[in-house]
C-alpha positions in Angstrom: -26.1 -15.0 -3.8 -22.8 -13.1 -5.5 -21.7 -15.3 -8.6 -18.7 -16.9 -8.7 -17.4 -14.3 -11.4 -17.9 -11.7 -9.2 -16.3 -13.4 -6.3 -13.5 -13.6 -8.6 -13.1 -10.4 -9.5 -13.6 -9.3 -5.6 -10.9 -11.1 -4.2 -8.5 -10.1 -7.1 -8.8 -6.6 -6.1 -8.6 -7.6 -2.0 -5.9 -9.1 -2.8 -3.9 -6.6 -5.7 -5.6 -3.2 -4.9 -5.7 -3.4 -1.0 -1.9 -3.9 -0.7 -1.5 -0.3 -0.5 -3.7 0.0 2.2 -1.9 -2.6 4.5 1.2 -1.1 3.9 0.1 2.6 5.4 -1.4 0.5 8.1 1.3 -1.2 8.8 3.6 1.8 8.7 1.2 3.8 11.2 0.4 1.3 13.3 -3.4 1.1 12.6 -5.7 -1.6 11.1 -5.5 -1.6 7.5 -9.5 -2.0 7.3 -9.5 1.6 8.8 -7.1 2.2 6.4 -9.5 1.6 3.8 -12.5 3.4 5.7 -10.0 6.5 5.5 -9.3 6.7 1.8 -12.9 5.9 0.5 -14.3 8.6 3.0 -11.6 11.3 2.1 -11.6 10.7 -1.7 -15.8 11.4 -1.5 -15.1 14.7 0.8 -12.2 15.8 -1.4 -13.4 14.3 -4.6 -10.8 11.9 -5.3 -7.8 13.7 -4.9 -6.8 11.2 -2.3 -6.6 8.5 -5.2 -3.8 10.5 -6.6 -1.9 9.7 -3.8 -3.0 5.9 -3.8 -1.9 5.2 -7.2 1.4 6.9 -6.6 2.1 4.6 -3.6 1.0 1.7 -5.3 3.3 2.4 -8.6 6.4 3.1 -5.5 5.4 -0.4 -4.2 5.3 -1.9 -7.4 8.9 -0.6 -8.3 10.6 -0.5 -5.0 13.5 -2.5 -6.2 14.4 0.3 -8.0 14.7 3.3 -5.1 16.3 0.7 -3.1 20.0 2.3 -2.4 22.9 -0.1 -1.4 23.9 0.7 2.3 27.5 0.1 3.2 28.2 -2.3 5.7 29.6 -0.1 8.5 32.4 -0.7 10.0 33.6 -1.6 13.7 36.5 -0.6 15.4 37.4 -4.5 15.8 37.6 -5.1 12.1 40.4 -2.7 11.2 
């Protein structure tokens, strides 16, 4: 029986850690629990380099607000 501690600390990172995941998976269309599969499997053939790319996602997600650009309204030919 897992502790409640542990249960803690396991939901924290589904919850924090995994958002990464469900954003690729959303973007390509797949399951995000795949997703997941993907990255732990390529970061033991590759030894982790996929984490690189991970953490960088997650830091872009994390501070989105600040690559977002303004994008002009265009404009119709009814509203000149």
């Amino acid at each position: 029986m897992i502790s409640k501690n542990i249960q803690k600390i396991l939901l924290y990172f589904e919850f924090k850690s995994f958002g990464v995941c469900k954003w690729w998976g959303r973007k390509l269309g797949l399951d995000s629990s795949r997703v997941r599969i993907a990255f732990i499997y390529t970061s033991f053939f590759t030894l982790g380099s996929p984490l690189v790319l991970y953490f960088a996602t997650h830091w872009i997600l994390e501070h989105k607000h600040y690559f977002k650009l303004e994008r002009k309204k265009k404009s119709t030919i009814w509203e000149l």
